[in-house]
Each structure stands twice: as C-alpha cells, then as structure tokens.
C-alpha positions as CSV (number, residue, x, y, z in Angstrom):
1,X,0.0,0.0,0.0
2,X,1.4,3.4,-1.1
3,X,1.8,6.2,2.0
4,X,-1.1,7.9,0.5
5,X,-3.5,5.1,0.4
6,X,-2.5,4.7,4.4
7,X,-2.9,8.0,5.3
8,X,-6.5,7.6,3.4
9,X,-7.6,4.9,5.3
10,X,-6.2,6.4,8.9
11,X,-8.3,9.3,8.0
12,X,-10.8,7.5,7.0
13,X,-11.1,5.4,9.8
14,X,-10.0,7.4,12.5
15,X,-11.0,10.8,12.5
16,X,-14.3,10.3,11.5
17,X,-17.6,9.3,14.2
18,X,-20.7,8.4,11.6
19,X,-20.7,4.7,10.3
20,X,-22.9,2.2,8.5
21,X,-23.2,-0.6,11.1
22,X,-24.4,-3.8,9.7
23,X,-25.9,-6.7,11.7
24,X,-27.4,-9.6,10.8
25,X,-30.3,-11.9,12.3
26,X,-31.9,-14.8,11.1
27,X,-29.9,-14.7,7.8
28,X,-31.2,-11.2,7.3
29,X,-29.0,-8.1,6.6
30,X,-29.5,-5.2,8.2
31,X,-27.7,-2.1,7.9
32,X,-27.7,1.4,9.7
33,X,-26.1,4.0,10.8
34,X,-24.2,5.1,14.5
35,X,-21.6,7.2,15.5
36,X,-19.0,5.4,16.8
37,X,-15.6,6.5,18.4
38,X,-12.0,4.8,17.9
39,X,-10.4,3.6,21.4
40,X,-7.4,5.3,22.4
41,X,-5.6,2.4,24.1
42,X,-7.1,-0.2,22.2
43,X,-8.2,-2.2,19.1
44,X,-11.8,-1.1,19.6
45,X,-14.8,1.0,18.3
46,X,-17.3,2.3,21.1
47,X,-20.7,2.0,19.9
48,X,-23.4,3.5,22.1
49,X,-27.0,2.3,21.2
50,X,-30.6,1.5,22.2
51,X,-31.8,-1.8,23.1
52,X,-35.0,-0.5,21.0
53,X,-33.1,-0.3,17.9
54,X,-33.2,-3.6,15.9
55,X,-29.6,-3.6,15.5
56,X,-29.1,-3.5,19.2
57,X,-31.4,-6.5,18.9
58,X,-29.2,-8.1,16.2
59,X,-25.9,-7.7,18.0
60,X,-27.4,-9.0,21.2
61,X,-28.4,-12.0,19.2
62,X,-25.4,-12.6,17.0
63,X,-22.0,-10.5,18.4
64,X,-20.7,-10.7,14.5
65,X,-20.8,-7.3,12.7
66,X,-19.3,-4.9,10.3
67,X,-18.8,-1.0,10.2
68,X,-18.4,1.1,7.4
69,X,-16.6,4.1,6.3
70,X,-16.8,6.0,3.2
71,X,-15.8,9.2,1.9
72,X,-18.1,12.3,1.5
73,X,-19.3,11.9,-1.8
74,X,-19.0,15.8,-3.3
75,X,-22.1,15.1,-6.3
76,X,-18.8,15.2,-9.1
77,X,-17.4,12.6,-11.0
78,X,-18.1,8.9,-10.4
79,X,-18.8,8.0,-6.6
80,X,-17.2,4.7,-7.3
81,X,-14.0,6.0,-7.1
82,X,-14.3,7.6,-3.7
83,X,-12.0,5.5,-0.4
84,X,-14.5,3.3,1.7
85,X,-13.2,0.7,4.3
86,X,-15.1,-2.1,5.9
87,X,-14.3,-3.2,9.2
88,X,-15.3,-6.9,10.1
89,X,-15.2,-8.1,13.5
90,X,-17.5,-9.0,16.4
91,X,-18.7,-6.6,19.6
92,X,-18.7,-7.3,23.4
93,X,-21.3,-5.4,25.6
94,X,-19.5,-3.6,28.3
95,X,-21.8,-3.5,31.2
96,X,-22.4,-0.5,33.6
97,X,-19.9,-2.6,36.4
98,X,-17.2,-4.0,34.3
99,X,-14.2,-2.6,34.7
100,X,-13.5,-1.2,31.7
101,X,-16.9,0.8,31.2
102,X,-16.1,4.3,32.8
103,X,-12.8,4.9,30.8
104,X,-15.0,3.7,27.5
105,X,-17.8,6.0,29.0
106,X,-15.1,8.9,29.5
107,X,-13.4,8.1,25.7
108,X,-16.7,8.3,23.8
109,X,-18.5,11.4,25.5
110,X,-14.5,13.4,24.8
111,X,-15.1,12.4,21.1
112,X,-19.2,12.9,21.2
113,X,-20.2,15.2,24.2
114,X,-23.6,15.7,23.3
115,X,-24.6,12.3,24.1
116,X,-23.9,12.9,27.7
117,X,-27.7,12.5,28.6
118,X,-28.1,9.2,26.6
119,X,-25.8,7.9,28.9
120,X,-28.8,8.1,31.5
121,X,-31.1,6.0,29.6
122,X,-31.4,2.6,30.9
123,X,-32.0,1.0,27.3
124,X,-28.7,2.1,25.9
125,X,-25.7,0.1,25.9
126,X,-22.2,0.6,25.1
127,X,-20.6,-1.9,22.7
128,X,-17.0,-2.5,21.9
129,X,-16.7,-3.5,18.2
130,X,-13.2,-5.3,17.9
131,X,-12.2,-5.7,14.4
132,X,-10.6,-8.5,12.9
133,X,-10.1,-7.8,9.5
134,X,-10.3,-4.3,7.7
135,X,-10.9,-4.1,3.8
136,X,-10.2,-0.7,2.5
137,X,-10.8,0.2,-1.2
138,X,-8.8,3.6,-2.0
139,X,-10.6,4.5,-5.1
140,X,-11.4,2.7,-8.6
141,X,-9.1,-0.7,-8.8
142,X,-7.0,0.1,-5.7
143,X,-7.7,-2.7,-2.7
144,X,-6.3,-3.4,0.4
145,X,-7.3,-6.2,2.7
146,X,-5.4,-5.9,6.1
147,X,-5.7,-7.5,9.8
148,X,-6.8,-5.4,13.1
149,X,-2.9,-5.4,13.9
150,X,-1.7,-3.6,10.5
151,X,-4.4,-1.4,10.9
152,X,-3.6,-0.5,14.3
153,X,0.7,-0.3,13.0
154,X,-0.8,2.2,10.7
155,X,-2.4,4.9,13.2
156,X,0.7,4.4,15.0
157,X,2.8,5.4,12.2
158,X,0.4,8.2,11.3
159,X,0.4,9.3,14.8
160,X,-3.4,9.8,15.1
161,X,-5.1,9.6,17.8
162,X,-8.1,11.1,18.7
C-alpha cells in the first residue's frame, strides 16, 4: 500500500464518528447508521445504542458485525471511485460494572459530548466493536485487505489519535 492510500484509510477510519453498522439476524442483513468513536488504548470502536433499535437487537443476538466508512461523496465525478473501508469483527457489551466501562464511557463522550444525557437512559448500551479484519478500497481498482494489527501499525505510524 502506497503512503497515500495509508494516510486515506487512517483518516478514514479514524478521524471520522458516523458509520454504516451492519448486523445480521436470522440470515437477514440489516444495515444502519451510528456514531462510533475509535479507542485510544485499544483495538476497539465504542458504539453507544438502544436496546430498542433492531440492531441493538441483532448484536445482542449474533455478536458478528461490520462498520463502514466511506468518503463524503461531493455530487462530481463517479462515486465509485471515492475511499470506503469495511471493518469486520464482532462486539462485546460492556456492562455499567465492568471494569473497563467508565474509561469507555469517559473516551466516547470526549469524542461525542452531546450524548452525555443518553448515557442516562437505561436501554442504551455501550458496545466494543473489535475488528478482525479491515478491507479498504482507496478509489477505482485500488484494494487493500489488512488485519486489526496492521491497521492499528498504521495509526501508529500516522500518529493519530483522537
């Protein structure tokens, strides 16, 4: 992968907080969208959703799950060519009294204040989304298919961090 195409997907990945989540129940597809926010410490994705949502429902059912990232399409030229990545792994509720729940709390209200109050709802739940394989298309005939780990070698060397 040239430099260029890594910074892409860094970006891409990393700086952004709106994905396509998709779930799947009952050999049924379902796709929508969440914000999500990129661990600092970690391999993860915090995802912070209702339990009335179906997808809540899905994950609950069936921990396997992808999220995706694409580029702003501008209206100009084809959108095929524009960078999209698609990050396949599987998510882990963390529970109001596991340890690791108040830093994940802390991490994903620094990136997303304004979802402080949701935080009091009983029927959300925080998720980590662990990723296990990334495919990343950087435009028309350019694709990349890389583990967790060489995604994680490539914010490093980017040196982004939210």
């Amino acid at each position: 992968m040239e430099p260029v195409d890594a910074q892409k997907l860094v970006q891409l990945v990393f700086a952004h907080r709106w994905g396509a989540l998709a779930t799947a129940q009952d050999n049924r597809p379902l796709a929508s969208y969440v914000a999500y926010v990129a661990e600092v410490d970690d391999d993860g994705f915090l995802i912070h959703v209702s339990r009335l949502a179906k997808h809540t429902a899905n994950l609950l059912a069936n921990s396997q799950a992808a999220l995706v990232m694409s580029e702003m399409d501008s209206g100009v030229g084809d959108p095929q060519t524009l960078a999209r990545a698609t990050l396949q792994g599987s998510v882990v509720e963390l529970t109001r009294d596991s340890p690791s729940y108040e830093t994940a709390r802390e991490q994903y209200l620094k990136v997303l204040p304004d979802a402080q109050p949701l935080f009091g709802f009983a029927d959300f739940i925080l998720f980590r989304f662990t990723p296990e394989q990334v495919r990343f298309v950087a435009g028309f005939g350019k694709s990349f298919t890389l583990s967790s780990a060489e995604l994680q070698q490539l914010r490093r060397d980017a040196g982004q961090a939210r």
